[in-house]
C-alpha positions in Angstrom: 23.8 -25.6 -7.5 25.4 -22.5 -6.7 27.8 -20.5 -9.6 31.1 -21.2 -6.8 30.3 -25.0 -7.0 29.9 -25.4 -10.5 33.0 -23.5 -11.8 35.3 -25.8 -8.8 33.2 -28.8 -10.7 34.3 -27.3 -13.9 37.9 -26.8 -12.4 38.4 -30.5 -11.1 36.5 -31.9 -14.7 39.8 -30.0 -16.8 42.2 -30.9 -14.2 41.4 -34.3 -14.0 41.3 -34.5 -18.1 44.7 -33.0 -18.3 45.9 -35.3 -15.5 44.9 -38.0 -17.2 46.0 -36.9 -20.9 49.2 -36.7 -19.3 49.9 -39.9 -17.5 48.6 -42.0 -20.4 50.8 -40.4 -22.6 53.7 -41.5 -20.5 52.5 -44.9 -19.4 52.0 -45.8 -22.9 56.2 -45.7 -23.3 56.4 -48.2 -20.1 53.3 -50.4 -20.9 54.5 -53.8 -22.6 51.5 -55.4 -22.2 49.9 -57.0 -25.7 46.7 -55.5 -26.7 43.8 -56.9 -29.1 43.1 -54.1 -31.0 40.5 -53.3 -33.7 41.7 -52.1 -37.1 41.2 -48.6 -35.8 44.5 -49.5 -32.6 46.4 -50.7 -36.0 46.1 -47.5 -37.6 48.0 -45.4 -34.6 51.2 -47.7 -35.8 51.9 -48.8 -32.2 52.0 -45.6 -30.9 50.7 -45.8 -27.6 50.6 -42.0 -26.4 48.3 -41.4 -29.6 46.6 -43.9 -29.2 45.1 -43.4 -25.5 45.0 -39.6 -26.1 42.2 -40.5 -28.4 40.8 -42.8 -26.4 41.0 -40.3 -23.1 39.9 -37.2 -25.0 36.6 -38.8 -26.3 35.7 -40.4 -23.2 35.7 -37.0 -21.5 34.3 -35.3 -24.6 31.4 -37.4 -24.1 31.1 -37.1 -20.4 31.2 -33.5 -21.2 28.7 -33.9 -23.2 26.3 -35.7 -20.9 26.6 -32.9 -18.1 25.1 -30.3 -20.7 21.6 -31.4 -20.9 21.6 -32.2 -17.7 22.3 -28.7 -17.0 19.7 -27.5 -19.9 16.9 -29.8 -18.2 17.9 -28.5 -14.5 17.2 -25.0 -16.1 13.9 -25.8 -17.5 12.5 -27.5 -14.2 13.8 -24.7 -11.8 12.1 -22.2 -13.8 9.3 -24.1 -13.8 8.9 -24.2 -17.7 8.6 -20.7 -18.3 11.3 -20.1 -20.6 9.7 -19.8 -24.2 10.8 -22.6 -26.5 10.7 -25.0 -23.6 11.1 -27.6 -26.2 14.5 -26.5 -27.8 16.0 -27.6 -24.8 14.6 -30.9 -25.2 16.0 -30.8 -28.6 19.3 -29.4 -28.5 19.5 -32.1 -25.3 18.9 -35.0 -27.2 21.3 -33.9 -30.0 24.2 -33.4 -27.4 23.6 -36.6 -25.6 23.5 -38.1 -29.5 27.2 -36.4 -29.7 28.5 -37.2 -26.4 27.7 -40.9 -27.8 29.2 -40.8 -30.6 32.7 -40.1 -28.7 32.1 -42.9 -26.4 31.8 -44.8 -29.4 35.2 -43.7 -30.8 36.7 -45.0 -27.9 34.8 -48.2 -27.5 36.2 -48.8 -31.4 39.4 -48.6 -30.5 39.6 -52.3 -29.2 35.9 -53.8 -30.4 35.1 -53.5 -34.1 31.4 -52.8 -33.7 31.1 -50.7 -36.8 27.7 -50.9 -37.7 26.4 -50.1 -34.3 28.6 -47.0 -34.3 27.5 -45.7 -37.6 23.4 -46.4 -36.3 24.6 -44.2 -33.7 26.0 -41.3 -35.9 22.6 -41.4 -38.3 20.5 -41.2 -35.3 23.1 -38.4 -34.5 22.4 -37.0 -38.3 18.6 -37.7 -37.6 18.3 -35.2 -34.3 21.1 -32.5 -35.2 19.2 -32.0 -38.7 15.9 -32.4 -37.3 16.9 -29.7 -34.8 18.5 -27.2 -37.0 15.0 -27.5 -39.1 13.1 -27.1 -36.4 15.0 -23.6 -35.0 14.8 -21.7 -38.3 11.4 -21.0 -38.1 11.9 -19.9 -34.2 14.2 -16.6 -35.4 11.8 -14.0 -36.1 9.5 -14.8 -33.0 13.3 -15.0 -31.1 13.9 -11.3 -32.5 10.6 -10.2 -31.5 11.0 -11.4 -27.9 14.2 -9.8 -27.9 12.7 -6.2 -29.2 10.0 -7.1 -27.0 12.9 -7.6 -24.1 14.9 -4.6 -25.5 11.1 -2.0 -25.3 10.6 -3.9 -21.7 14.0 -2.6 -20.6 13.4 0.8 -21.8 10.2 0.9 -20.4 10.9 -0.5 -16.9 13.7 2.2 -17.3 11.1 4.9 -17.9 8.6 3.7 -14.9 11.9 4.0 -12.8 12.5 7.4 -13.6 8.6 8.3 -13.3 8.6 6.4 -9.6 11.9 8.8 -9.1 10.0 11.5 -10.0 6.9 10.0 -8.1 8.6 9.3 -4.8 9.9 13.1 -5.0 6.7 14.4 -5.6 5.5 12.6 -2.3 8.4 13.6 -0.1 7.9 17.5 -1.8 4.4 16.7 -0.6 5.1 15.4 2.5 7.4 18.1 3.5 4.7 20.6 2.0 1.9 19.6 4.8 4.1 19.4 7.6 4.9 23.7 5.7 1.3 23.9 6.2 0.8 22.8 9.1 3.6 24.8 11.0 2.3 27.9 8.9 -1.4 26.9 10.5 0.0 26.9 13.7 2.6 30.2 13.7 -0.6 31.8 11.9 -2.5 30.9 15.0 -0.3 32.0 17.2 -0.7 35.3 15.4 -4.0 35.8 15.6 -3.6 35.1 19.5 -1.5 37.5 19.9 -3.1 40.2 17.4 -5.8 39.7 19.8 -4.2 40.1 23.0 -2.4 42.8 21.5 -5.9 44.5 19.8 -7.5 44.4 23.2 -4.5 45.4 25.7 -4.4 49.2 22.9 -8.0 49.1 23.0 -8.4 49.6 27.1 -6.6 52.9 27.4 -8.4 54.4 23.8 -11.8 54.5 25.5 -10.6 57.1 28.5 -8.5 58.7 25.8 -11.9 59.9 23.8 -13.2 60.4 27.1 -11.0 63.1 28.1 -10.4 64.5 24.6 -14.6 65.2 24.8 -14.6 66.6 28.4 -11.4 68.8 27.2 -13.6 70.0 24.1 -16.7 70.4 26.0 -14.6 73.0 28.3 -15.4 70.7 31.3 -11.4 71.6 32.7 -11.6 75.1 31.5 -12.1 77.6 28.8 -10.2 76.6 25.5 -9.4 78.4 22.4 -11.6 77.7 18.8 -8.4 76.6 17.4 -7.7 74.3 20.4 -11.3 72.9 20.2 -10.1 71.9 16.0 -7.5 70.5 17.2 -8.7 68.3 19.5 -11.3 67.1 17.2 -8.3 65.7 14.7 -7.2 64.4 17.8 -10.7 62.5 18.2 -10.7 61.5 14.7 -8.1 59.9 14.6 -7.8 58.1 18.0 -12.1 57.2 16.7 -9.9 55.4 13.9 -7.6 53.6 15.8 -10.5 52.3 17.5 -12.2 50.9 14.5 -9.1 49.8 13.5 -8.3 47.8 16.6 -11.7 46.6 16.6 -11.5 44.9 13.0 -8.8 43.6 14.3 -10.5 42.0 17.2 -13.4 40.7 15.5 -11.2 38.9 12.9 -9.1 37.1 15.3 -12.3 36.5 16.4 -13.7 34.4 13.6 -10.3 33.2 12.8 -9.6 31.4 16.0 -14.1 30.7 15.9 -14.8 32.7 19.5 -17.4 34.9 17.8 -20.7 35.2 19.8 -23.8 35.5 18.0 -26.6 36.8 20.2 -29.9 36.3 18.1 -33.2 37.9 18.2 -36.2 38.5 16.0 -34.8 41.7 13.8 -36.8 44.0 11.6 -34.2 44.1 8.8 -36.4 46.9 7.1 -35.6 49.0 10.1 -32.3 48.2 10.3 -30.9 48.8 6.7 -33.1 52.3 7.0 -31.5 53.4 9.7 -28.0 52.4 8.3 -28.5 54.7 5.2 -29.7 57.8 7.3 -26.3 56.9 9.7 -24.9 57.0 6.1 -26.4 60.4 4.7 -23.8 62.7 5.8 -20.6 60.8 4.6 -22.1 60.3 1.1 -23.3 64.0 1.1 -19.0 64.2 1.5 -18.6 62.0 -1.6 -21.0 63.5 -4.0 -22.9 60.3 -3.2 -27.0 59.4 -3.6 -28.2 56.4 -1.7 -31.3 54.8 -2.3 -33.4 52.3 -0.1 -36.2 50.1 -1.8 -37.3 47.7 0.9 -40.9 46.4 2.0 -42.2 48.0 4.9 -41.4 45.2 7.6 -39.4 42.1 6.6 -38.2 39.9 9.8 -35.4 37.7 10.7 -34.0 36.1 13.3 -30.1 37.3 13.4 -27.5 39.0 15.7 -28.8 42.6 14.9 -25.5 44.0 15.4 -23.1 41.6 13.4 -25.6 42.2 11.0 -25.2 45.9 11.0 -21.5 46.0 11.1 -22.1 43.5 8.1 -23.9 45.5 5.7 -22.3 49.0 7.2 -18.6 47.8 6.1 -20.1 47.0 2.1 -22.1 50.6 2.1 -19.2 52.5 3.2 -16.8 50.6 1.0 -19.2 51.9 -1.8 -19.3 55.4 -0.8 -15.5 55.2 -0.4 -15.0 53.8 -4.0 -16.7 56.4 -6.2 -15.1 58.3 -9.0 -13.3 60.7 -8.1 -14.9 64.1 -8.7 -18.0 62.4 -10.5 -21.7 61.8 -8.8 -22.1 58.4 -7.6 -25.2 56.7 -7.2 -25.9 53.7 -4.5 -29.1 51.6 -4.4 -30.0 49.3 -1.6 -32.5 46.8 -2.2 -34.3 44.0 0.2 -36.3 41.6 -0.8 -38.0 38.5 0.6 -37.5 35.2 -1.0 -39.8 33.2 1.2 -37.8 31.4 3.0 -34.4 33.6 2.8 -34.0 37.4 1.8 -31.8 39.2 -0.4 -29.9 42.9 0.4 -28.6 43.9 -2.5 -26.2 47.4 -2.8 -24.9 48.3 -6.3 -23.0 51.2 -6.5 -21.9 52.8 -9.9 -18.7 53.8 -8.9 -15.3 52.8 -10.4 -15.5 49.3 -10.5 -13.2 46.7 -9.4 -10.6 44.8 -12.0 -11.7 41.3 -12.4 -8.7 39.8 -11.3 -9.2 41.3 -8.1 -12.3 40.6 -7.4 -12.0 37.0 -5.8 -9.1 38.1 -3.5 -11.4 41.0 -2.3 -12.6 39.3 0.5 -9.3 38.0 2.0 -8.1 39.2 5.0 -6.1 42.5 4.7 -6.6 42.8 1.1 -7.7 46.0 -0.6 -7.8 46.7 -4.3 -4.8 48.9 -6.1 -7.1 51.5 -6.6 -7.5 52.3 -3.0 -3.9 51.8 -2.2 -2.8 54.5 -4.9 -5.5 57.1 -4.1 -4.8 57.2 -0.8 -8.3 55.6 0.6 -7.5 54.9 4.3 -8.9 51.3 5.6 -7.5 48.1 7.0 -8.2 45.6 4.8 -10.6 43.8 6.8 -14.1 45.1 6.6 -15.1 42.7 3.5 -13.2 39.5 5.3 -15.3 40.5 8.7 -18.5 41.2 6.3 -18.2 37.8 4.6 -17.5 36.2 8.2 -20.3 37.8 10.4 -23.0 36.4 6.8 -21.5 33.1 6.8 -21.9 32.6 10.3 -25.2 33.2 10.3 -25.7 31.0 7.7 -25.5 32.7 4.8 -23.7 34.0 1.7 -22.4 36.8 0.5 -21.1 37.6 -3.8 -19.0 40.5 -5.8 -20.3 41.1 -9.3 -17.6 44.3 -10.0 -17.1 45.3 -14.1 -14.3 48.4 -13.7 -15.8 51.7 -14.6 -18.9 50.7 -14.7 -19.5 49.6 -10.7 -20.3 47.0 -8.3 -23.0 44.5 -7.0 -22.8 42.9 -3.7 -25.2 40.6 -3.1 -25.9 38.9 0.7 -28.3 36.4 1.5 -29.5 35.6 4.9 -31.6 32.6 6.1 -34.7 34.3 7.9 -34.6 31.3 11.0 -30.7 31.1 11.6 -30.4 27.0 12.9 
């Protein structure tokens, strides 16, 4: 039953009492009909309005009186008896319907002395309100611990509200911060598209440009001046520079967008990382630099001999590049073979990289503070390319760096790339 048909029950129940209260009370006035009463009609003194307003009242007390455990048992079932105390309605039932009685009695007494059956009634009425009131007292605690219980619940399922607030924010922060991610993955895509459209469309005319500037030097288009020829030689420097720059750039779009080409072949690396220091010689001579080789005499590997080069070249002339300034700096290259794999090793003992620096070293475009405030010209992207041409051939490549002291960068290459 629905809460808009009990309260019209409730409605037409007070209605119809008042209805009735009021109709006996002036039929009584107009009734000369002779009635038998008990000693209980004497006492009213022939007062008829009293009289069936006593009658009237109790009847629907009582009626009352039966609805409520009816209600208290419909409550029970359709909860299916999970309510605690179950019993206590079962009490407080029988003690109502023992009340609700007890009125139907006071009315039934009004005409028929049956005394002694109403007062059996009220002790059995005595009997099951006392035995109920007993029976609750010990019930209070456990009722105030259901209701602190009830009381921490609410406060709790309050607290995993606010958590799954905070939860369902979190996942809709998350949410939004992939779908960041993944637009950022595809605008920096995009970039390196077009940084590598770009790098190649400067690179075509800087190849003729050196060309020329060479022929002009070499006096192929006529006789030039000493200071003319100096000239032209920054020119070449510096257009050689854009050229290594562009080129860096090309080969990390490269392995960004994964269109490197490794052409392998069986490489003397003994050969290789000798010749790289003698290519070397002359720039460290510039720095006040030393380099050291110890290698075995032959040591082969299968690797793209180039990417290779260009590996090992960009961490030697980042150590040349790096020494204290206006101090001796010394650079040792070792190989060695680890059976399966071997080792290059280059430790410089120059200034030394900050150890908060060092992980971010090989990111793309990152160079330390150092180099930015003394001026060291680079792009930022010969340890990102380094690290990229090692890993692709299936290898690693480390930073040990304590500042002032120096560096260690260790790479190691599988000997039979899969």
């Amino acid at each position: 039953m629905d809460k808009r048909k009990q309260k019209i029950i409730t409605i037409i129940l007070v209605v119809a009492a008042l209805i009735t209260g009021i109709i006996v009370f002036f039929l009584s006035f107009s009734l000369n009909a002779q009635y038998d009463y008990s000693d209980l009609g004497v006492v009213f003194d022939g007062d008829k309005a009293l009289l069936w307003t006593h009658v009237i009242t109790n009847l629907f007390i009582g009626i009352a009186y039966m609805f409520i455990p009816i209600t208290l048992l419909r409550l029970v079932k359709k909860t299916g008896h999970k309510i605690p105390f179950t019993w206590t309605f079962f009490a407080f039932g029988g003690f109502i319907i023992a009340c609700g009685v007890t009125h139907f009695m006071a009315s039934l007494t009004t005409w028929v002395a049956v005394w002694w059956v109403a007062q059996i009634i009220n002790w059995a009425t005595v009997i099951v309100s006392m035995g109920t009131a007993i029976a609750i007292v010990p019930l209070v605690p456990e009722v105030v611990g259901l209701v602190e219980s009830a009381a921490l619940s609410g406060q709790r399922k309050s607290e995993l509200e606010e958590a799954n607030k905070k939860l369902q924010a979190e996942i809709r922060n998350a949410k939004k911060a992939r779908q960041d991610v993944v637009f950022l993955g595809q605008l920096n895509k995009q970039k390196d598209l077009f940084l590598s459209q770009v790098s190649h469309e400067i690179k075509t005319p800087i190849v003729p440009i050196m060309g020329y500037v060479e022929m002009i030097s070499s006096g192929e288009y006529g006789k030039i001046s000493k200071k003319q020829k100096e000239k032209l030689a920054i020119v070449y420097r510096n257009v050689q520079q854009l050229r290594d720059l562009i080129n860096d750039m090309l080969d990390a779009s490269r392995l960004d967008l994964k269109r490197l080409e490794l052409h392998f072949t069986k490489v003397d690396l003994a050969v290789l990382v000798h010749d790289l220091r003698e290519n070397f010689l002359t720039m460290a001579k510039q720095f006040k630099t030393t380099v050291t080789l110890d290698c075995p005499a032959k040591i082969f590997i299968t690797c793209d001999k180039d990417r290779i080069s260009q590996a090992v070249q960009n961490i030697i002339k980042n150590a040349i590049e790096n020494g204290k300034k206006g101090q001796k700096n010394q650079i040792t290259i070792t190989v060695k073979d680890q059976g399966g794999s071997v080792m290059v090793e280059i430790i410089d003992k120059g200034k030394g990289i900050p150890k908060k620096e060092v992980r971010k070293l090989f990111n793309k475009f990152e160079r330390t503070d150092q180099a930015v405030h003394s001026g060291t010209t680079g792009s930022g992207l010969g340890l990102y390319i380094s690290k990229g041409l090692v890993e692709a051939h299936g290898g690693t490549i480390t930073l040990k760096s304590k500042e002032g002291v120096g560096s260690a960068f260790t790479i190691t290459l599988p000997k039979k790339t899969k």
